[in-house]
C-alpha positions in Angstrom: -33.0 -149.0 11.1 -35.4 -152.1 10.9 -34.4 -155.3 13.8 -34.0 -158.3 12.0 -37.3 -159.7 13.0 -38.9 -156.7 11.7 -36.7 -156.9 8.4 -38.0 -160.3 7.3 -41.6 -159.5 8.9 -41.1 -156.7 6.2 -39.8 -158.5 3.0 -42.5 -161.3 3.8 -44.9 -158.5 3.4 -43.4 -157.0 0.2 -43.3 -160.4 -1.5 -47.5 -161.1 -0.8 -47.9 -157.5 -2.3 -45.9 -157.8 -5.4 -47.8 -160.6 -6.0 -51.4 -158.6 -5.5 -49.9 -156.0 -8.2 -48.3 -158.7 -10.3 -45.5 -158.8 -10.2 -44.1 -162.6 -9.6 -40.6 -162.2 -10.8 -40.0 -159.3 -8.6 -41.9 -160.9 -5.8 -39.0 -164.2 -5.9 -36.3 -161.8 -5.5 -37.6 -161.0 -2.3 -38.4 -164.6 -1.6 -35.1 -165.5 -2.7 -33.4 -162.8 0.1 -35.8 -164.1 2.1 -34.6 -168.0 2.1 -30.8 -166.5 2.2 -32.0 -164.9 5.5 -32.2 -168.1 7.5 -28.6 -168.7 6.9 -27.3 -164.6 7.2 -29.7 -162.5 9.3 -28.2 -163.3 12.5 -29.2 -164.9 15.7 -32.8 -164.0 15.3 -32.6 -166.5 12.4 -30.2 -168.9 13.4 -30.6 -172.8 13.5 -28.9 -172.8 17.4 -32.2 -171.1 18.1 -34.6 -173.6 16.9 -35.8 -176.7 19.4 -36.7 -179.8 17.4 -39.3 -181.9 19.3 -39.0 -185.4 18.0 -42.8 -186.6 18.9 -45.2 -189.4 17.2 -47.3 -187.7 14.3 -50.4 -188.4 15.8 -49.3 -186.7 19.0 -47.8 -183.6 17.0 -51.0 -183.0 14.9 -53.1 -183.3 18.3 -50.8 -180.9 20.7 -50.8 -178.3 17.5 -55.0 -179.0 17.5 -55.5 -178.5 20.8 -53.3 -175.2 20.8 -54.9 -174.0 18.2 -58.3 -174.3 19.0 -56.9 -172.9 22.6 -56.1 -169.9 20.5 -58.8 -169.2 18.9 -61.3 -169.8 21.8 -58.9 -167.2 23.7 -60.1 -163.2 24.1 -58.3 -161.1 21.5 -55.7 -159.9 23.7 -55.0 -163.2 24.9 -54.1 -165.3 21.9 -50.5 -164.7 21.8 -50.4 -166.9 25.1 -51.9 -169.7 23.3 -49.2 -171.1 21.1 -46.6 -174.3 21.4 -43.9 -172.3 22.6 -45.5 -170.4 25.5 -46.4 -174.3 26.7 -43.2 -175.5 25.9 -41.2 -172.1 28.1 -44.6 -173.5 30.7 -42.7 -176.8 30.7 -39.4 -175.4 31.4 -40.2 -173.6 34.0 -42.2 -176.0 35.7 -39.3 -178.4 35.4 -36.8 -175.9 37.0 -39.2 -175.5 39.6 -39.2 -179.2 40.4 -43.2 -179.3 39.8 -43.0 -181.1 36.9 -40.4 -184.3 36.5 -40.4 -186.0 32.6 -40.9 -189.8 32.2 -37.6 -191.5 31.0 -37.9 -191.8 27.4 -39.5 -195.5 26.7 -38.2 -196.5 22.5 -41.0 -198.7 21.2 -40.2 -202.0 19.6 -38.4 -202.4 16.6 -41.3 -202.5 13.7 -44.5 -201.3 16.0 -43.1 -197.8 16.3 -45.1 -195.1 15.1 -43.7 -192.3 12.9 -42.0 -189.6 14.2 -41.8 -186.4 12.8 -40.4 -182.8 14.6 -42.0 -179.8 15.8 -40.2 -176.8 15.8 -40.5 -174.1 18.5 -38.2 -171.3 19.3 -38.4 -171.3 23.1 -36.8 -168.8 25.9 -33.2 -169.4 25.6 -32.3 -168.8 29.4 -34.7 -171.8 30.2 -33.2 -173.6 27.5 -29.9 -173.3 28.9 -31.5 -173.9 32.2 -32.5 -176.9 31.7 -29.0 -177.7 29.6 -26.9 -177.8 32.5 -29.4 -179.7 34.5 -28.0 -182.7 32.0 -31.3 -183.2 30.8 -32.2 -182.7 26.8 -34.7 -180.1 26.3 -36.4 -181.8 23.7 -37.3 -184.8 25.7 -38.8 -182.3 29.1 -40.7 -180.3 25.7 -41.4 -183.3 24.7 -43.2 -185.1 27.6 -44.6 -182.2 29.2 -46.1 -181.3 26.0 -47.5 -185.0 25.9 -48.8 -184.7 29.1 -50.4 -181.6 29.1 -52.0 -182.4 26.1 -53.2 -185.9 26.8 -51.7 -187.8 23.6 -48.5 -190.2 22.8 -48.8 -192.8 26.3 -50.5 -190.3 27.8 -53.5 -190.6 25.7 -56.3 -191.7 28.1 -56.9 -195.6 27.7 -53.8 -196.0 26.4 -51.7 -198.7 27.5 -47.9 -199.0 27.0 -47.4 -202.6 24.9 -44.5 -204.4 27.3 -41.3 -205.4 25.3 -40.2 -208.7 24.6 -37.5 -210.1 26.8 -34.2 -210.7 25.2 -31.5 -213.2 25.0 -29.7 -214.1 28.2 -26.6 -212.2 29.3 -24.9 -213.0 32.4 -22.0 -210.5 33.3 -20.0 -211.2 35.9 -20.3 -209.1 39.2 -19.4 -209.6 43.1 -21.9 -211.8 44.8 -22.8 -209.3 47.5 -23.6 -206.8 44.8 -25.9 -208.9 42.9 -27.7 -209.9 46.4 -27.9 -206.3 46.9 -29.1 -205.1 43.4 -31.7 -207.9 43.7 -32.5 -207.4 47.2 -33.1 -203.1 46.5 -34.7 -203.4 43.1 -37.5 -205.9 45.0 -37.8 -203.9 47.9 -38.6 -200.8 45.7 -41.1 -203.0 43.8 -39.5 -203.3 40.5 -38.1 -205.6 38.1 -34.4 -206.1 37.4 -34.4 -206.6 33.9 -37.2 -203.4 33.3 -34.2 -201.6 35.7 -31.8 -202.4 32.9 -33.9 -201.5 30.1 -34.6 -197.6 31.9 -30.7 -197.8 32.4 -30.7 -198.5 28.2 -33.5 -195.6 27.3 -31.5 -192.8 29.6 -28.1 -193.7 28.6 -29.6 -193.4 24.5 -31.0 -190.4 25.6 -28.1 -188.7 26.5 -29.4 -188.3 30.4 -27.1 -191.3 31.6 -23.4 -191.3 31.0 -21.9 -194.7 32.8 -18.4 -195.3 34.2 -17.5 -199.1 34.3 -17.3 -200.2 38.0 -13.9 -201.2 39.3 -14.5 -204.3 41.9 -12.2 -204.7 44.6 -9.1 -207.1 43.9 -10.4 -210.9 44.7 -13.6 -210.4 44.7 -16.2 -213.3 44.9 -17.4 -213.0 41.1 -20.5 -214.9 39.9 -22.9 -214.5 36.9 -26.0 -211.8 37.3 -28.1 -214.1 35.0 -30.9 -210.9 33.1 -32.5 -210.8 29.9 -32.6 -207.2 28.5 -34.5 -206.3 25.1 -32.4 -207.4 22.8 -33.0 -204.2 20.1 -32.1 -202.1 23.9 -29.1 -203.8 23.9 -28.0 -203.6 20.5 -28.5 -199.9 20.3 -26.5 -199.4 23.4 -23.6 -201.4 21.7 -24.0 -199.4 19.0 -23.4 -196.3 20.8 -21.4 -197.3 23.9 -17.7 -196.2 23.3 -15.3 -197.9 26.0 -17.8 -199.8 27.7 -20.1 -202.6 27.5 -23.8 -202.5 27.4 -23.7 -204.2 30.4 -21.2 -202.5 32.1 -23.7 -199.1 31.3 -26.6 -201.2 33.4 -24.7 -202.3 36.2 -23.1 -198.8 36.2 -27.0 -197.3 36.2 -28.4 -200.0 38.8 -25.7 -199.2 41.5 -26.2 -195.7 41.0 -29.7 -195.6 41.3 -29.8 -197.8 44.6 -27.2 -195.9 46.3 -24.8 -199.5 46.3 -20.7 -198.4 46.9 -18.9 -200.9 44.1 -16.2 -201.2 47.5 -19.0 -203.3 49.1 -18.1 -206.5 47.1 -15.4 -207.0 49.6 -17.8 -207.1 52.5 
């Protein structure tokens, strides 16, 4: 009895040599059970399987290049190591190592970004999984990594990332100490508030930041936290956010990622 993989690797075969011996009408039949296979062969076969890597065009067509000329430079018995899976599992595992950490995902401006198109890999499912329940998407660690290694996308060498435009001024309202605190650790760490914010946007769109709105003790001092976000940031976060506000997500984010305890405001 024939696996699955072997099955189709089988019917693919038959339909090239009906063709040779032509025969074209029997050679769709085959096609025909072979199209009906994606949906009824199984696991082998199955969508859940498949890892779409959302990546600019020009990086795709380079990482697919440079693996392929990888391959074919490779001894005979070596090829099979050369292909966009066997990096992407490389990724996974260097990820789950802690050897290799992926930049937050930066969304280019509204009307300078370049087309994206996916690339479809199959890789290990137990390092898929892996790096599931880390609470990190796969696609973005395949993503980068595969950037990365590959020198293309913002890791192209020269290439520069083009800043975005500040946006209209919001000015929620949070305890004084805990605006003299966000200020005082995002300066000390040598970074920017509003740039802060805008990482706070690109994990929370990316599924890697899920914000609860902070409760400030009763009385607090409250004053304005005067910032100016990218505006298109902030509009896709409202778009998204579902019982909180897109500031709420970036005040969430900022006292999380300075270690500030929301119970401090009554200090």
């Amino acid at each position: 009895m024939p696996t699955r993989r072997n099955l189709r690797a089988g019917l693919t075969a038959a339909s090239a040599r009906l063709r040779e011996v032509n025969s074209p009408e029997l050679a769709e039949h085959v096609d025909t059970v072979l199209a009906l296979s994606m949906y009824e062969l199984g696991a082998e076969l199955n969508e859940d399987t498949n890892l779409s890597i959302r990546l600019p065009v020009t990086a795709r067509d380079r990482i697919v290049a440079a693996v392929e000329a990888a391959r074919n430079a490779a001894p005979e018995n070596e090829k099979n190591q050369h292909s966009v899976t066997a990096s992407v599992n490389e990724g996974f595992t260097a990820y789950l190592a802690g050897t290799f950490t992926p930049s937050p995902p930066v969304r280019a401006r509204r009307g300078v970004a370049e087309e994206k198109v996916n690339l479809n890999v199959r890789p290990d499912t137990a390092l898929r999984e892996q790096v599931e329940n880390t609470g990190v998407k796969p696609m973005h660690v395949a993503s980068d990594w595969l950037m990365r290694r590959y020198e293309t996308g913002p890791y192209t060498p020269g290439a520069q990332q083009a800043p975005r435009a500040a946006g209209s001024v919001r000015m929620p309202q949070v305890p004084r100490p805990i605006r003299e605190l966000i200020r005082t650790r995002v300066a000390d760490a040598g970074k920017n508030v509003n740039q802060e914010i805008e990482a706070a946007f690109d994990q929370f769109l990316a599924g890697e930041f899920t914000p609860t709105a902070p409760v400030w003790p009763k009385g607090a001092d409250m004053v304005p936290f005067k910032v100016s976000p990218n505006n298109d940031l902030f509009d896709a976060v409202k778009a998204k956010a579902e019982g909180v506000t897109p500031m709420q997500v970036a005040i969430a984010y900022l006292l999380s990622e300075y270690g500030i305890d929301p119970a401090s405001a009554a200090e």
